[in-house]
DSSP file (Angstrom, degrees, kcal/mol; ACC not computed):
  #  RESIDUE AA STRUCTURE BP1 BP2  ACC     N-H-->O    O-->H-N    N-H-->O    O-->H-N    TCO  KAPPA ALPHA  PHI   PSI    X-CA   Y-CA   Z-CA
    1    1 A X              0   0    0      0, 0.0     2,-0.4     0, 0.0    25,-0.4   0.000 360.0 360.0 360.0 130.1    0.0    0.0    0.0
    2    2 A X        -     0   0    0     23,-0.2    45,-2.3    42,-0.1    44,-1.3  -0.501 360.0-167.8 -80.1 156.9    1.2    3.6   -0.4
    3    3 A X  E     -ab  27  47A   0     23,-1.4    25,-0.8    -2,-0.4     2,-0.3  -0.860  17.4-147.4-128.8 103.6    0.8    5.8    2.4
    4    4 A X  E     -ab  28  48A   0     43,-1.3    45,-2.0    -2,-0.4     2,-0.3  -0.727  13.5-173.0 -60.6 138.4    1.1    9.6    3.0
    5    5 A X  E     -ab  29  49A   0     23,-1.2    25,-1.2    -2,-0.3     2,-0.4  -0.778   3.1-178.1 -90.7 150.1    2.4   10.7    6.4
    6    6 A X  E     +ab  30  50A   0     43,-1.5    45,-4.8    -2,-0.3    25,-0.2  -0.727  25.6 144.2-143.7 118.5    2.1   14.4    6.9
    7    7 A X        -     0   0    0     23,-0.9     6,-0.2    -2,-0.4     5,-0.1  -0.874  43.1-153.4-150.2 135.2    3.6   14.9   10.2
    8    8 A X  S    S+     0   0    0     -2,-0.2     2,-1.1    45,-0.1    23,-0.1   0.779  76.1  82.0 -74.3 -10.1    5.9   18.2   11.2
    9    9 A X    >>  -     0   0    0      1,-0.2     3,-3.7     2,-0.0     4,-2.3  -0.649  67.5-151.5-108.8 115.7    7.9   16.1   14.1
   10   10 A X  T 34 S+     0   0    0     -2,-1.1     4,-0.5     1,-0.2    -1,-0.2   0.565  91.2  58.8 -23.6 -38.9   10.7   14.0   13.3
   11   11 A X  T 3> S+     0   0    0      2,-0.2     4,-1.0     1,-0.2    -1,-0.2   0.558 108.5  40.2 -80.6 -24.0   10.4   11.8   15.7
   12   12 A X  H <> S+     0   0    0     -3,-3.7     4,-1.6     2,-0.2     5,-0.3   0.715 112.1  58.8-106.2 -34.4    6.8   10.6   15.0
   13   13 A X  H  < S+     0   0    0     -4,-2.3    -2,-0.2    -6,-0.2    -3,-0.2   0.727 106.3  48.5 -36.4 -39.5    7.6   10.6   11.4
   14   14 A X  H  > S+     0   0    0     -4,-0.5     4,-5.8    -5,-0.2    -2,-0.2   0.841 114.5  45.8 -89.1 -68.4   10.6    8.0   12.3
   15   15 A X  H  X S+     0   0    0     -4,-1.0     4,-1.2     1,-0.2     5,-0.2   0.908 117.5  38.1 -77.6 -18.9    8.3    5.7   14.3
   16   16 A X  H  < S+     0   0    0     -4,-1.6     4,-0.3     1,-0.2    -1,-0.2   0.639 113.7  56.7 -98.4  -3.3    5.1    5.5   11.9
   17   17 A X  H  > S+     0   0    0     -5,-0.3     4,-3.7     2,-0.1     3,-0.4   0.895 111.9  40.7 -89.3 -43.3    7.2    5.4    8.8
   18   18 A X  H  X S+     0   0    0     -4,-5.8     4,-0.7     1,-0.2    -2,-0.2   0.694 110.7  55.8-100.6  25.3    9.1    2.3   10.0
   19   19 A X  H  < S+     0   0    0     -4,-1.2    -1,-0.2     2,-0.2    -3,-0.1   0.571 115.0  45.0 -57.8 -30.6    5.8    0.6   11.6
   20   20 A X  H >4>S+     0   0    0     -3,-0.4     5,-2.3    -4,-0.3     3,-0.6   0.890 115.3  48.5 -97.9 -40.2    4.5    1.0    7.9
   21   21 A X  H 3<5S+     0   0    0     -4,-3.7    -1,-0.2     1,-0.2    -2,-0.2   0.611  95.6  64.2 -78.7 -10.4    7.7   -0.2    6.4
   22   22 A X  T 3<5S+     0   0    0     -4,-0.7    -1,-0.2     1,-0.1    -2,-0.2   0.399 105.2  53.3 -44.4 -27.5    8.2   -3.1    8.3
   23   23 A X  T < 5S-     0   0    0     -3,-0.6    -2,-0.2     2,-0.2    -1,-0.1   0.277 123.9 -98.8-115.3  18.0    4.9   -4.3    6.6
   24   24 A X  T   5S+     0   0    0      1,-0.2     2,-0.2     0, 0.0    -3,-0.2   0.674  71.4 148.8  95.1  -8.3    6.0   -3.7    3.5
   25   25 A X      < -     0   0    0     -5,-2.3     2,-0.2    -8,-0.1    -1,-0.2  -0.534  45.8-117.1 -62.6 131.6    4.5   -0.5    2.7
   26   26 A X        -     0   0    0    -25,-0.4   -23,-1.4    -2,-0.2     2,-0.4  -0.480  37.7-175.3  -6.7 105.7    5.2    2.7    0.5
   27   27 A X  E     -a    3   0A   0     -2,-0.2     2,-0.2   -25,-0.2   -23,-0.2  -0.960  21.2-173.8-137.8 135.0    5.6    5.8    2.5
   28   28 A X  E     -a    4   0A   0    -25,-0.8   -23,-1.2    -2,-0.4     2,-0.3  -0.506  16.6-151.2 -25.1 134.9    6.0    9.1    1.7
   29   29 A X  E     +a    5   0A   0     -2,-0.2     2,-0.4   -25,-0.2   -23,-0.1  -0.715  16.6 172.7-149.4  94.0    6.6   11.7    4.6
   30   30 A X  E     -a    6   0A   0    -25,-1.2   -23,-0.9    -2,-0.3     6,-0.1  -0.853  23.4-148.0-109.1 146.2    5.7   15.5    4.5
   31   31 A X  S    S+     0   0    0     -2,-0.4    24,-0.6   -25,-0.2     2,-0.3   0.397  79.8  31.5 -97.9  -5.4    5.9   18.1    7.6
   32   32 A X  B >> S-f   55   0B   0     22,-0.1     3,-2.5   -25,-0.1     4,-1.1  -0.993  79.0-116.7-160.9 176.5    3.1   20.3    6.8
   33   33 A X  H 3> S+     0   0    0     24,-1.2     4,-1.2    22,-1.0     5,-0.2   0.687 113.4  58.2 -90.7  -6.9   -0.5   20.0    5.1
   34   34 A X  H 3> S+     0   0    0     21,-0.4     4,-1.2    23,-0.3    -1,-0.3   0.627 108.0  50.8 -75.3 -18.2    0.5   22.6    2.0
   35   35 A X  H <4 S+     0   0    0     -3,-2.5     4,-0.3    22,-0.1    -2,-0.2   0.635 110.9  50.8-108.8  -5.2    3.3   19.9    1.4
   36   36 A X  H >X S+     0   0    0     -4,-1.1     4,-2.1     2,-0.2     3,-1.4   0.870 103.1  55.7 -63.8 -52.6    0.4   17.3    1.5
   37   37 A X  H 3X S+     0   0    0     -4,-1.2     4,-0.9     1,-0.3     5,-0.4   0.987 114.2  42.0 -43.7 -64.7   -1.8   18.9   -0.9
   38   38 A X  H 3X S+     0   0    0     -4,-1.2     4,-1.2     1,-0.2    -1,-0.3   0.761 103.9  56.5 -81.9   9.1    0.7   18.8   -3.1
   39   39 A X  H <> S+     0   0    0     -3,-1.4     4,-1.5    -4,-0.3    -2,-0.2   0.891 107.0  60.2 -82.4 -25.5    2.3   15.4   -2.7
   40   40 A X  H  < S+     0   0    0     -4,-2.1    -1,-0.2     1,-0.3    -2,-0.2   0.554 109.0  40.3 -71.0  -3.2   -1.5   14.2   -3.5
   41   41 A X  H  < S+     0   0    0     -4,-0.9    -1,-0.3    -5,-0.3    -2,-0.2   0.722 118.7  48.3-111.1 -39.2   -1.5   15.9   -7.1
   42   42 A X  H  < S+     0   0    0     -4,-1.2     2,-0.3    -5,-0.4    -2,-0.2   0.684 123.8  13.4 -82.8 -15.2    2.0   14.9   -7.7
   43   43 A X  S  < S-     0   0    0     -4,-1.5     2,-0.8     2,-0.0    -1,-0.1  -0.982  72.4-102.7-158.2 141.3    1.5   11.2   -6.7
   44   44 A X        -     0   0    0     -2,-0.3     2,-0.3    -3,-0.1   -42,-0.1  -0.778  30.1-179.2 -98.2 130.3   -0.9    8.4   -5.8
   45   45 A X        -     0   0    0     -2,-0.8   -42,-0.2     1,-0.1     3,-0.1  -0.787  23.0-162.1-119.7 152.0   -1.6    7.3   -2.4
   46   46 A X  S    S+     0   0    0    -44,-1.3    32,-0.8    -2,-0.3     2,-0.3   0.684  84.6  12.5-107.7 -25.4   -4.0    4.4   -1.2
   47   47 A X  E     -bc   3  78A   0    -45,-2.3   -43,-1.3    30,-0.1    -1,-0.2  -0.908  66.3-144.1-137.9 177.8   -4.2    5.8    2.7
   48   48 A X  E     -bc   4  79A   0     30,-1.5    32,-2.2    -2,-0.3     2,-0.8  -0.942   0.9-158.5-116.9 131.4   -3.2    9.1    4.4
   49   49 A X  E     -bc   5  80A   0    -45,-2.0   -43,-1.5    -2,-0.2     2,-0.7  -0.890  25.2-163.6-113.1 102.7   -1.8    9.2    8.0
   50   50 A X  E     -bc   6  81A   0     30,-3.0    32,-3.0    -2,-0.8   -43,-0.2  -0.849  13.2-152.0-120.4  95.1   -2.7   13.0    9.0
   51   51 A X  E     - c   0  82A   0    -45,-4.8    32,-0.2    -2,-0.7     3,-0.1  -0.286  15.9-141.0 -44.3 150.6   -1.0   14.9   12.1
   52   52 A X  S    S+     0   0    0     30,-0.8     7,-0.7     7,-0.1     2,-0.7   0.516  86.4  54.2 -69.1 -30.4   -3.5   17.8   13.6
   53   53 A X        +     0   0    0      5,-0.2     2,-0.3     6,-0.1   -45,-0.1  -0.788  69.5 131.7-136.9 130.5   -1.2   19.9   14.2
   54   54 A X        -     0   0    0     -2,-0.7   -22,-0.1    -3,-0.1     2,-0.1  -0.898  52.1 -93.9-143.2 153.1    1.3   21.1   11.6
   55   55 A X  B    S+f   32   0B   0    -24,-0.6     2,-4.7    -2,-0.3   -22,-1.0  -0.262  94.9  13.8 -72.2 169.7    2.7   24.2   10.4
   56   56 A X  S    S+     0   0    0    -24,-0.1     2,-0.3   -23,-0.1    -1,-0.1  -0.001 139.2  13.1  66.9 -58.4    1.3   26.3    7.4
   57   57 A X  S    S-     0   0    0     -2,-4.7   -24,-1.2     4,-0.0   -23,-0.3  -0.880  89.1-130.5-149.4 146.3   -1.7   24.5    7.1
   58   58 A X     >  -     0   0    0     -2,-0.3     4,-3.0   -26,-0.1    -5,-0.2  -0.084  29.8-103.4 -97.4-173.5   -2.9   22.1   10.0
   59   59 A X  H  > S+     0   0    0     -7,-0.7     4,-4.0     2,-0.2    -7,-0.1   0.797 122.0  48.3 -90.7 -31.0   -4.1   18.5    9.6
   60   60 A X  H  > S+     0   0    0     -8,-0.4     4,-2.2     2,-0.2     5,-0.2   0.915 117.7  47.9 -92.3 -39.9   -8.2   19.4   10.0
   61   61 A X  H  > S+     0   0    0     -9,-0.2     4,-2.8     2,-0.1     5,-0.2   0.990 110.5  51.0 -35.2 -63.0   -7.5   22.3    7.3
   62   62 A X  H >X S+     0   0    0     -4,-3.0     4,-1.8     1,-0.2     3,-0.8   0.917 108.5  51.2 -41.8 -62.9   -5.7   20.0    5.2
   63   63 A X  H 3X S+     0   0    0     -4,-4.0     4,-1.1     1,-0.3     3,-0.4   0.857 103.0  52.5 -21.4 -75.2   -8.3   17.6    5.2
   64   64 A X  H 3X S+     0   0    0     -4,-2.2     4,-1.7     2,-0.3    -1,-0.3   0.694 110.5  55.7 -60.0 -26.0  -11.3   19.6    4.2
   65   65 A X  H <X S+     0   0    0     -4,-2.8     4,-2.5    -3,-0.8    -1,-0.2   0.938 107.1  44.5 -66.0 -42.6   -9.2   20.6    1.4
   66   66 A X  H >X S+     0   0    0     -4,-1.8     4,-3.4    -3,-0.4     3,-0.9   0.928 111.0  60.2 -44.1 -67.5   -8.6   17.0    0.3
   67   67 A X  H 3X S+     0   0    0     -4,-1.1     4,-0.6     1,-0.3    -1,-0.2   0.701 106.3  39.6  41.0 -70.3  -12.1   16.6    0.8
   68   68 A X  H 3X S+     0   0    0     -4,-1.7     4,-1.0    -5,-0.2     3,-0.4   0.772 106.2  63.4 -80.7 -16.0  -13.4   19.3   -1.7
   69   69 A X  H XX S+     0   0    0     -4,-2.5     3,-4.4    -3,-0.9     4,-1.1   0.958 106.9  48.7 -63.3 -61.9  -11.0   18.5   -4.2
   70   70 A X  H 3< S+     0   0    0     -4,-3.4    -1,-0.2     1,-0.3    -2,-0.2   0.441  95.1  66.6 -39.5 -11.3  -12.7   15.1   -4.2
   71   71 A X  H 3< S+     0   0    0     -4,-0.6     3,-0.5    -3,-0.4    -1,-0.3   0.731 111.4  34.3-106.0 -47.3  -16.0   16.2   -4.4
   72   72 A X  H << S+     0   0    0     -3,-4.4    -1,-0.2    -4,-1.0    -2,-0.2   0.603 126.7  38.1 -96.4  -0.9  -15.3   17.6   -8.1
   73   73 A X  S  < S-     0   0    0     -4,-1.1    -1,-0.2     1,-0.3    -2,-0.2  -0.085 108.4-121.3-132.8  24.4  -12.7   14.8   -9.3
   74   74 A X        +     0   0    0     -3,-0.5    -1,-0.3    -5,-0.3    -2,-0.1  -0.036  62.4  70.4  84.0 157.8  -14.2   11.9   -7.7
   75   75 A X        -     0   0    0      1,-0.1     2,-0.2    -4,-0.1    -2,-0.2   0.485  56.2-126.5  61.2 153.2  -13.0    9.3   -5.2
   76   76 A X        -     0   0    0     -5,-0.0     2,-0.2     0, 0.0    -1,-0.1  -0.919  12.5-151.9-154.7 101.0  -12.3    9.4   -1.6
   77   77 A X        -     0   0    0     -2,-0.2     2,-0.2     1,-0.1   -30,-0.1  -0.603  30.0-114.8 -59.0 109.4   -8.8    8.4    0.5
   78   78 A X  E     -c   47   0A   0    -32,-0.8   -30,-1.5    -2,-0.2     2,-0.5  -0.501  32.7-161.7 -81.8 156.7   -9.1    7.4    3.7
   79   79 A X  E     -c   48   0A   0    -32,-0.2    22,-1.3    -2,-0.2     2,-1.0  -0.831   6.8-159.5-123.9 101.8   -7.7    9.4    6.1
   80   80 A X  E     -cd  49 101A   0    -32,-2.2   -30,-3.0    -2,-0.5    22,-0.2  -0.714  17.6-132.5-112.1 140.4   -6.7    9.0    9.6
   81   81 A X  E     -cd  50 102A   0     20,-1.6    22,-2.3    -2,-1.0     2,-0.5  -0.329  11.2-163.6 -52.0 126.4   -6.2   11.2   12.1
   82   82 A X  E     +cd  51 103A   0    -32,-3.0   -30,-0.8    20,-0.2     2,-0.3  -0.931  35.0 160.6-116.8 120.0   -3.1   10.7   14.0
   83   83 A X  E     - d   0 104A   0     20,-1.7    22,-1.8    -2,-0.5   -32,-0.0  -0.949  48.9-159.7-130.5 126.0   -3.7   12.9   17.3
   84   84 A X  S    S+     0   0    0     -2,-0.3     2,-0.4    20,-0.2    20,-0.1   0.194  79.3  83.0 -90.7   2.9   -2.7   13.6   20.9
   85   85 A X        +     0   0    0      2,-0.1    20,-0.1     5,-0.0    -2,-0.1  -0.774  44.3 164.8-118.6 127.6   -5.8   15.3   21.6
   86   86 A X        +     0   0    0     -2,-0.4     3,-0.1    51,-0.1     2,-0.1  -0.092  19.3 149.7-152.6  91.3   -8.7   13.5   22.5
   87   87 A X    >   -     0   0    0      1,-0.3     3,-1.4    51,-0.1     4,-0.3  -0.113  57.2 -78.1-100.9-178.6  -11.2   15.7   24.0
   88   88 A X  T 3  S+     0   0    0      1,-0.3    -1,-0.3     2,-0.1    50,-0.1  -0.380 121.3  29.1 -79.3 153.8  -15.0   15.6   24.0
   89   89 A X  T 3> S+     0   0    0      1,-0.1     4,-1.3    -3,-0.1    -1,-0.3   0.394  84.9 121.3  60.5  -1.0  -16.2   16.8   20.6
   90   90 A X  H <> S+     0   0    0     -3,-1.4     4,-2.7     2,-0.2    -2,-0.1   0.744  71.0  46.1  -4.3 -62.2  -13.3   15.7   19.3
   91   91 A X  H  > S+     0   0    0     -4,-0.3     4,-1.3     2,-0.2     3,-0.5   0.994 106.4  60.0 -78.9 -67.2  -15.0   13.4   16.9
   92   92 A X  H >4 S+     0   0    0      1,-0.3     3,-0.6     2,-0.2     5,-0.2   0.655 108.3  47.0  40.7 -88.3  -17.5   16.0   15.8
   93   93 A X  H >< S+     0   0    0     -4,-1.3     3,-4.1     1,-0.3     5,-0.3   0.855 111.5  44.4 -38.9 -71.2  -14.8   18.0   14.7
   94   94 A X  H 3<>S+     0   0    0     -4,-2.7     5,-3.3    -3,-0.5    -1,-0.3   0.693 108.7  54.7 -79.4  -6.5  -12.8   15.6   12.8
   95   95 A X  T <<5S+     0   0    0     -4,-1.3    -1,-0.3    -3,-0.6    -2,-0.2   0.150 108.7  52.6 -92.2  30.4  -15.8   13.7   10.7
   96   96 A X  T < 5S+     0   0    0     -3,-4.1    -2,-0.2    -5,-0.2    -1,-0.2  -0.012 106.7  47.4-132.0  21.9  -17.0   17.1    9.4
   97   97 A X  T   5S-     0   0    0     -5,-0.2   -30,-0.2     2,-0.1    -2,-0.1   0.209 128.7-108.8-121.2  12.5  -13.6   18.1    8.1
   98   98 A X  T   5 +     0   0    0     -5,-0.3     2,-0.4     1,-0.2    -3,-0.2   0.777  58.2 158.8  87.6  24.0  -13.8   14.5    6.6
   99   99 A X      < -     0   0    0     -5,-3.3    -1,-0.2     1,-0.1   -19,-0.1  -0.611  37.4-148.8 -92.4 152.9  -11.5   12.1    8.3
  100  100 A X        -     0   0    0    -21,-0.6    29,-0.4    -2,-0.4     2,-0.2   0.929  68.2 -26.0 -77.2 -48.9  -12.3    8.8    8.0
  101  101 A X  E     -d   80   0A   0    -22,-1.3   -20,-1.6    27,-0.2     2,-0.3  -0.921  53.0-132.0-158.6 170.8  -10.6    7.6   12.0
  102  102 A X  E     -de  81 130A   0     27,-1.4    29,-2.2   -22,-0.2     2,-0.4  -0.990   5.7-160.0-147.2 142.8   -8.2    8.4   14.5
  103  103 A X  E     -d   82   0A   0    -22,-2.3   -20,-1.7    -2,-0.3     2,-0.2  -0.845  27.3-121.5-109.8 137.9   -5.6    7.0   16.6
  104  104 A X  E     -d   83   0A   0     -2,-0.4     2,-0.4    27,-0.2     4,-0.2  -0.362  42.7 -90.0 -71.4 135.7   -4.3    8.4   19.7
  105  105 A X  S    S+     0   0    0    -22,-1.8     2,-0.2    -2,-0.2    28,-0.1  -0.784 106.7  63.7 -81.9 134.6   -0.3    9.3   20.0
  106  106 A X  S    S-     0   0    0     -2,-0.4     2,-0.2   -94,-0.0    27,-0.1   0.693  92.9-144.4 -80.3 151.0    2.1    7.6   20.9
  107  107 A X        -     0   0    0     -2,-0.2     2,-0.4   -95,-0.1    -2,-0.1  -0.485  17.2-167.1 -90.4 132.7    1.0    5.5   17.9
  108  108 A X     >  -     0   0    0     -4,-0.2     4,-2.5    -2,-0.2     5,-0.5  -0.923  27.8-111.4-133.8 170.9    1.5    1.9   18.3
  109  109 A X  H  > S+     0   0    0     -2,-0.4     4,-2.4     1,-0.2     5,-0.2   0.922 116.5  51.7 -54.5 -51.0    1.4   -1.1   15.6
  110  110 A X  H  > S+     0   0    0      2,-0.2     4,-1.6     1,-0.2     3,-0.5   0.978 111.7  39.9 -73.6 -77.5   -1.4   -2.4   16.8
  111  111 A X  H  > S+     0   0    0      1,-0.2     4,-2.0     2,-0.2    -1,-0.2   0.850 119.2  53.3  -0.2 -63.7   -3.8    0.9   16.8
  112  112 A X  H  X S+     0   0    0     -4,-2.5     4,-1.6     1,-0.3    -1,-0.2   0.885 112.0  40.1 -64.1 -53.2   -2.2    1.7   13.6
  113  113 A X  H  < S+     0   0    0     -4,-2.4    -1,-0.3    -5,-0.5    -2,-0.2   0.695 111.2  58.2 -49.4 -39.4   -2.9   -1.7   11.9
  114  114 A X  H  X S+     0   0    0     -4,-1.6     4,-3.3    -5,-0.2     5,-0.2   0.932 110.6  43.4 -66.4 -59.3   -6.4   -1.9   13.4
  115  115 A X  H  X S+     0   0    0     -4,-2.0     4,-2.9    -5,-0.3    -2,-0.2   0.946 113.2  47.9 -64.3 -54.4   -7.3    1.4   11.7
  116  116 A X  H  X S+     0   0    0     -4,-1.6     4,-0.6     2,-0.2    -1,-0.3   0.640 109.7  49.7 -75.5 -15.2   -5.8    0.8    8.4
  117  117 A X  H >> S+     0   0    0     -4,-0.2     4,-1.0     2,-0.1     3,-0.8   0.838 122.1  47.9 -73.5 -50.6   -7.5   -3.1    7.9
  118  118 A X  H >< S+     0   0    0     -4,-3.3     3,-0.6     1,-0.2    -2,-0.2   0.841 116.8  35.0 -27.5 -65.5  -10.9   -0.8    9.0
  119  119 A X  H 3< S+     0   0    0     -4,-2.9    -1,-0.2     1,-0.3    -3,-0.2   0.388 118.6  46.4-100.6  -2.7  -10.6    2.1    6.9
  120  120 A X  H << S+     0   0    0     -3,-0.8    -1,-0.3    -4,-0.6    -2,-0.2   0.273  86.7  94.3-113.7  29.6   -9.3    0.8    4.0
  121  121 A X  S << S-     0   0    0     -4,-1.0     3,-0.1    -3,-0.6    -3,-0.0  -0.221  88.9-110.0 -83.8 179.7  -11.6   -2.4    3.4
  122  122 A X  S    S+     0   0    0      1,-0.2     2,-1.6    -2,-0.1    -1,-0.1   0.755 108.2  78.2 -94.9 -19.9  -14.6   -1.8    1.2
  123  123 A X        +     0   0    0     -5,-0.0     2,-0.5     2,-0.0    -1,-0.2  -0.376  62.6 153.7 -77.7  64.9  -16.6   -2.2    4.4
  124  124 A X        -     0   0    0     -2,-1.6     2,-0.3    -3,-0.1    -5,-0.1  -0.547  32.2-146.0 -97.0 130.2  -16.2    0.9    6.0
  125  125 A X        -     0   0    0     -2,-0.5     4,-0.2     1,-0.1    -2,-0.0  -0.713  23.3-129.6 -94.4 171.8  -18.8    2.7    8.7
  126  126 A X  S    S+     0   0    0     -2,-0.3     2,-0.5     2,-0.1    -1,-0.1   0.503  79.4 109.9 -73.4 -18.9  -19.2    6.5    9.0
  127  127 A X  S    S-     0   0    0      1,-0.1     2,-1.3   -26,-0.0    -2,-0.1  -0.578  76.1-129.2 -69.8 115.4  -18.6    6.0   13.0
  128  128 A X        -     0   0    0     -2,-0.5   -27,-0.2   -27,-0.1    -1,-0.1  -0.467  21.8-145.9 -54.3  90.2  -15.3    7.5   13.7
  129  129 A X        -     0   0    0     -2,-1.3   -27,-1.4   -29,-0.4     2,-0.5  -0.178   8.2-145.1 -56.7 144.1  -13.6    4.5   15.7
  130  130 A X  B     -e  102   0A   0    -29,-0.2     2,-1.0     2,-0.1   -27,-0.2  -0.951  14.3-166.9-101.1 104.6  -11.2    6.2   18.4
  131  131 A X        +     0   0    0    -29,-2.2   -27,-0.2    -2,-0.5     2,-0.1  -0.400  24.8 149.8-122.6  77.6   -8.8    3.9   18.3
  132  132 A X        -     0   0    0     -2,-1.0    -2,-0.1   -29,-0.2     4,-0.0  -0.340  58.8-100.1 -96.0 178.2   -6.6    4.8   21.6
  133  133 A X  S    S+     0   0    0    -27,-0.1    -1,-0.1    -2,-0.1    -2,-0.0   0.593 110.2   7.9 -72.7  -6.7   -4.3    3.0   24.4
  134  134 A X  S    S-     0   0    0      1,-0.5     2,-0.2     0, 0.0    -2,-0.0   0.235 114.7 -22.1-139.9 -95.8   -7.2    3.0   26.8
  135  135 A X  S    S-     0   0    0      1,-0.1    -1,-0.5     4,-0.0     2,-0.4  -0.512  84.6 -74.5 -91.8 176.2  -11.5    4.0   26.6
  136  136 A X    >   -     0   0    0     -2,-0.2     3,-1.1     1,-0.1    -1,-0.1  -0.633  39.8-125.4 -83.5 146.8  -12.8    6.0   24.2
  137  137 A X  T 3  S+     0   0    0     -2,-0.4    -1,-0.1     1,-0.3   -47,-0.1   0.202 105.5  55.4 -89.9  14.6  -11.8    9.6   25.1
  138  138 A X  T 3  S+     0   0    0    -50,-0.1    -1,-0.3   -49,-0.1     2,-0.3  -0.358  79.6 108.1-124.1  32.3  -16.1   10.7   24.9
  139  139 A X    <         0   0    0     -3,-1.1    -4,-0.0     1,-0.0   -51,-0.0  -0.787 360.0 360.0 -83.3 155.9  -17.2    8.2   27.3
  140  140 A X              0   0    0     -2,-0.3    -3,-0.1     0, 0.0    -1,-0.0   0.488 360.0 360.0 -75.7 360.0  -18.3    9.7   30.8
């Protein structure tokens, strides 16, 4: 599978590129969501791995751009949120800028794997799985 990352810290770039490459993937790795846009015109990608917060343009920006492009050219990419954040209204947020799911940081193989059998099968729901190290971060 090819995979965009866009995430602006090195360090989280490092671990989820060789989690993806260990299985054999394609990856691609850009630091901010202007350098996304364009790796997605210059290239074809089967998933995108999307930080929230990035310089230039941020992850929930990025999206919605992604998002409208598709809307006149067809097709749809999933997209998961990769996120340290998970506050109430959280989910809200990120299925109306169009991400498909999100995993809580630090990202681990298993999360990461989980999300990507999910969201790129042909069987996909609309529920945005939270797919963190402990409950789902909108439970009481």
């Amino acid at each position: 599978m090819r995979v965009l990352i866009a995430e602006d810290h090195p360090v989280n770039q490092l671990v989820v590129r060789r989690l993806l490459e260990r299985r054999g993937h394609s990856v691609t790795v850009v630091s901010d969501g202007l350098a996304a846009l364009s790796a997605l015109e210059t290239s074809a990608f089967d998933l995108v791995l999307m930080d929230i917060q990035m310089p230039m343009m941020d992850g929930l920006q990025t999206t919605r751009a992604i998002r409208l492009r598709e809307a006149t050219s067809g097709g749809r990419i999933p997209i998961i949120a990769v996120t340290a954040h998970g506050m109430r209204g959280d989910e809200d947020t990120l299925l109306e800028a169009g991400f498909d799911a999100y995993v809580a940081k630090p990202v681990s193989d298993e999360r990461l794997f989980e999300a990507i059998r999910r969201f790129t099968s042909r069987d996909r729901s609309r529920r945005l799985p939270f797919l963190g190290s402990t409950r789902h971060p909108m439970e009481k």
